[in-house]
TORKOL-4160 file (C-alpha; in steps of 0.2 Angstrom, whole numbers, padded with zeros to 4 digits, m for minus):
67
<pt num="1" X="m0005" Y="m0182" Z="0073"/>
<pt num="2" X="m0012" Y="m0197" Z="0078"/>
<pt num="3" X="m0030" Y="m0191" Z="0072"/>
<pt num="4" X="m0024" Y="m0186" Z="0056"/>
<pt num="5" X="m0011" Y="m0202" Z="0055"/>
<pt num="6" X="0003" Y="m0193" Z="0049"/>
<pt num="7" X="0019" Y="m0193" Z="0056"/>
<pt num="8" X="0031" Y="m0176" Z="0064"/>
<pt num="9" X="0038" Y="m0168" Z="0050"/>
<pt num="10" X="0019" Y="m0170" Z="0039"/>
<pt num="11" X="0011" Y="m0163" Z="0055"/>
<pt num="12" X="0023" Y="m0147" Z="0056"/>
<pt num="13" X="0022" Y="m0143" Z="0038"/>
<pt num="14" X="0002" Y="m0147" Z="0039"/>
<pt num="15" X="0001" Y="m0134" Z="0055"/>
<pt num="16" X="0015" Y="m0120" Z="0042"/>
<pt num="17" X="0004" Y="m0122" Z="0030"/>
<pt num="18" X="m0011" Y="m0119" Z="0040"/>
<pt num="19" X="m0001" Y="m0102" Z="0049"/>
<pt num="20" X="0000" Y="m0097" Z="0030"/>
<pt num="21" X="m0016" Y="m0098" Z="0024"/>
<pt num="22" X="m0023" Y="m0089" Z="0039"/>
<pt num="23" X="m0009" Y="m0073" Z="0038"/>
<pt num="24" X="m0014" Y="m0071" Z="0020"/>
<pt num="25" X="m0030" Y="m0073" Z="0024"/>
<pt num="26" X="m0027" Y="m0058" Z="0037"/>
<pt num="27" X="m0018" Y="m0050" Z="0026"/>
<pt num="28" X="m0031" Y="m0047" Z="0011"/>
<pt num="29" X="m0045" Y="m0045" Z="0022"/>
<pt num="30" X="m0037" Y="m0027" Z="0032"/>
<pt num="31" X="m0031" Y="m0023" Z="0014"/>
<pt num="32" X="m0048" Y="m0025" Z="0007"/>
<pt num="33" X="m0054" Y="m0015" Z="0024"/>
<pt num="34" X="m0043" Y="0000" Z="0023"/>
<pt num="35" X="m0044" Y="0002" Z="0004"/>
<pt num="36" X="m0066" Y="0002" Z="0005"/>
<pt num="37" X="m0066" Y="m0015" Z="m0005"/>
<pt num="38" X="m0077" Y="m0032" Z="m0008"/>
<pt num="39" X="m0093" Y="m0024" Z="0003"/>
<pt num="40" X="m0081" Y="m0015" Z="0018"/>
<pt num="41" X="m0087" Y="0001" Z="0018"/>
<pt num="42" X="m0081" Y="0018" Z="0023"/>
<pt num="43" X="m0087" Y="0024" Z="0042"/>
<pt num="44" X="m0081" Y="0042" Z="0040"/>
<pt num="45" X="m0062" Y="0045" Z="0043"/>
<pt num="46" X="m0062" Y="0047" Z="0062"/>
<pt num="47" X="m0068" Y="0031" Z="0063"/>
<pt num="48" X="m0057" Y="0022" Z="0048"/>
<pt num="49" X="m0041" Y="0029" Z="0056"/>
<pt num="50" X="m0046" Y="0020" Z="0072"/>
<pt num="51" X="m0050" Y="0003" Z="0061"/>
<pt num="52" X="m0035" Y="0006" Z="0056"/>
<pt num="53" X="m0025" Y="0006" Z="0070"/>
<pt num="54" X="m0036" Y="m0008" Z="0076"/>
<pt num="55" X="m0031" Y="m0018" Z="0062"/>
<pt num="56" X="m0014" Y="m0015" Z="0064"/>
<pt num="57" X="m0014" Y="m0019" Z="0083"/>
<pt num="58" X="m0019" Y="m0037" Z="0077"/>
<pt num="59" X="m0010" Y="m0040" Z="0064"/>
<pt num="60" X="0007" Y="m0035" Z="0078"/>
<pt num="61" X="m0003" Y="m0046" Z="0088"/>
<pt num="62" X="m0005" Y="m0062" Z="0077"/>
<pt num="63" X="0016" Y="m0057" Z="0072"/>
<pt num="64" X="0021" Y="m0058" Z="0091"/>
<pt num="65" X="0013" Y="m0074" Z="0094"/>
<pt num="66" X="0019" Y="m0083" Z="0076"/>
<pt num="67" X="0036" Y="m0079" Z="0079"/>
């Protein structure tokens, strides 16, 4: 707060809106994983389903911590 000169309710909403970007962040990055997109490429189904449940472990992780 005091680096940033704001005062408590600026700080919580900078810090929400900062949680927010990084979920949908997270979010199109394992969509654009799972479905093969924007240069994430496909390592043969064996090892997509376990990038998948990876993924998922993470993103229940990141979840557990933000609520």
């Amino acid at each position: 707060m005091a680096q940033l000169d704001v005062d408590l309710p600026t700080a919580i909403q900078w810090v929400s809106d900062l949680c927010d970007e990084f979920v949908d962040k997270f979010l199109q990055t394992r969509q654009d994983i799972l479905a093969h997109r924007n240069g994430f490429p496909s390592w043969g189904a064996e090892i997509d389903e376990a990038i998948g449940i990876y993924i998922e472990g993470l993103g229940m992780s990141m979840s557990g911590s933000y609520f």
